[in-house]
C-alpha positions in Angstrom: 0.0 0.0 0.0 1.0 3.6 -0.9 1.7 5.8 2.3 -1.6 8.4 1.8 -2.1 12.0 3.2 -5.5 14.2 3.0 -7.7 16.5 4.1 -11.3 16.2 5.4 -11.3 19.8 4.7 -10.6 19.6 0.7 -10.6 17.7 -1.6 -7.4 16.7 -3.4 -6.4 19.8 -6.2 -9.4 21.9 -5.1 -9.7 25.0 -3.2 -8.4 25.5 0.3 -11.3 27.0 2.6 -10.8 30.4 3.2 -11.0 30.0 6.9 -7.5 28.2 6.3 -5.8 31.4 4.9 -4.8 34.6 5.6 -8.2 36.0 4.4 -10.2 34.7 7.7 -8.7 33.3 11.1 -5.8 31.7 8.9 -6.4 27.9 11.1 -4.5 25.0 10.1 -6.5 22.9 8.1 -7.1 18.9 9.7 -4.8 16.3 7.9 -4.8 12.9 8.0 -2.4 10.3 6.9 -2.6 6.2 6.4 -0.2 3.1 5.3 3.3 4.8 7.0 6.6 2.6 5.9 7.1 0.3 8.0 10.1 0.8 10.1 9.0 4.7 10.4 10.3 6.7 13.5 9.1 10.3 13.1 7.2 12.1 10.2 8.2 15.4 8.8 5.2 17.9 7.5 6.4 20.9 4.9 3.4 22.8 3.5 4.8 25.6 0.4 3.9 27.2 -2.9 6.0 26.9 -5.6 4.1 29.7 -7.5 5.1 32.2 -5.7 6.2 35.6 -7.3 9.5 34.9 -5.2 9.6 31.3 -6.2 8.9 28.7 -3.5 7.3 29.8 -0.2 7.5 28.2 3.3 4.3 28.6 4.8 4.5 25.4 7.6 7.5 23.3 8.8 6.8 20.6 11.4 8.9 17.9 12.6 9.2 15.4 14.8 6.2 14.2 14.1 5.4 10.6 16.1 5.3 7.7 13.9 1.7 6.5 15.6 0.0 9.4 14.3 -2.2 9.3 12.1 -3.1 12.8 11.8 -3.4 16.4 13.2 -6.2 18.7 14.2 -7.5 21.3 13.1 -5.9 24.6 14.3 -2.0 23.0 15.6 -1.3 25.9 18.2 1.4 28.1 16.4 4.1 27.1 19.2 7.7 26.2 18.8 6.2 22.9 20.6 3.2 20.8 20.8 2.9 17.8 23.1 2.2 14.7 21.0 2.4 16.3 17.7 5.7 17.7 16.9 8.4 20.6 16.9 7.5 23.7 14.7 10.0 25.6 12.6 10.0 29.1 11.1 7.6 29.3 7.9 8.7 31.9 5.5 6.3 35.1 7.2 8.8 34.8 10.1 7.2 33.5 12.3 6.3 29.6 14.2 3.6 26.9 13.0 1.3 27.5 10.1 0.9 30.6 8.0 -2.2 30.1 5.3 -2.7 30.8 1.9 -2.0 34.2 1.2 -1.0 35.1 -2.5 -1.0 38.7 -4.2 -4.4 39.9 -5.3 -5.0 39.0 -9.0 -2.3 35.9 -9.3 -4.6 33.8 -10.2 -5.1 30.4 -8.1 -1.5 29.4 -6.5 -1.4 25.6 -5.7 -0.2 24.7 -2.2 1.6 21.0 -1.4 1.8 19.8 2.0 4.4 16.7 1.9 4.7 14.3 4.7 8.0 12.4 5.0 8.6 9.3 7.0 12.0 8.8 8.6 13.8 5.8 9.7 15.7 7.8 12.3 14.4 10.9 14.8 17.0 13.4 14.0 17.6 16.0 16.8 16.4 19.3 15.1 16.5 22.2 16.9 13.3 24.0 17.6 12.5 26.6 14.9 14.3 25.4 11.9 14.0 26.6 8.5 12.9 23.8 5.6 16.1 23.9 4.0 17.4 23.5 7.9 15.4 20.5 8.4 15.5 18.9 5.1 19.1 19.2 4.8 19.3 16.9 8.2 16.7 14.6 7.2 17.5 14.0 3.6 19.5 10.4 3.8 16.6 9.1 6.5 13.6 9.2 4.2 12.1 6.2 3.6 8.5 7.3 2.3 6.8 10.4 1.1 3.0 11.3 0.7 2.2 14.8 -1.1 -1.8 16.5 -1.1 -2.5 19.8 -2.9 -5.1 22.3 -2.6 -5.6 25.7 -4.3 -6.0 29.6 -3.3 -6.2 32.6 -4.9 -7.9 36.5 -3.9 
């Protein structure tokens, strides 16, 4: 079986609610995630545009993730830390945790990919890490990947 992340929120290439972005109370939307390698020991989450005028943008970085997860809530508190779910790094606004959809007015729809990669290690990362940060310790230690995309534009 393929390892499989989604949304209850969206459907798979369609648009992200706007209560997700930075057009309304800019929440996390709920993932959830099935058939994790086996011998998985913590999950990494990156959520970016790659059509941004600036080219790709950061807007979540969350790591150690615990490999019996199977998903997160709605609204992950936009702390360095969250008990049971993970460290949070720096997303490209500056700041910790989840930063929504928020493209220029009149770009057209950007598409947004949130990857979720299973590690056969739990690499020591310090707490707010950039992507290229994180990915650049985790890079040898992935053993699986799972990609969903939604859309948003103004």
């Amino acid at each position: 079986m393929s390892f499989i992340l989604m949304s209850p929120a969206f459907k798979y290439g369609e648009r992200i609610p706007k209560k997700y972005t930075c057009d309304d109370v800019d929440v996390s939307p709920p993932l959830q995630w099935s058939s994790v390698p086996s011998g998985t020991k913590s999950l990494v989450l990156i959520m970016e545009d790659p059509d941004a005028p600036i080219g790709i943008f950061t807007h979540w970085v969350l790591y150690s993730i615990p490999p019996e997860r199977t998903g997160l809530p709605e609204n992950v508190p936009k702390t360095p830390t969250i008990e049971g779910i993970g460290i949070q790094g720096l997303n490209d606004f500056g700041k910790v945790g989840y930063g929504g959809p928020c493209p220029p007015r009149g770009h057209g729809p950007h598409r947004y990919f949130f990857r979720l990669y299973a590690l056969s290690t739990t690499p020591s990362i310090k707490k707010r890490a950039s992507k290229d940060e994180v990915l650049k310790i985790v890079e040898k230690n992935v053993i699986g990947t799972a990609e969903y995309m939604g859309t948003y534009s103004r």
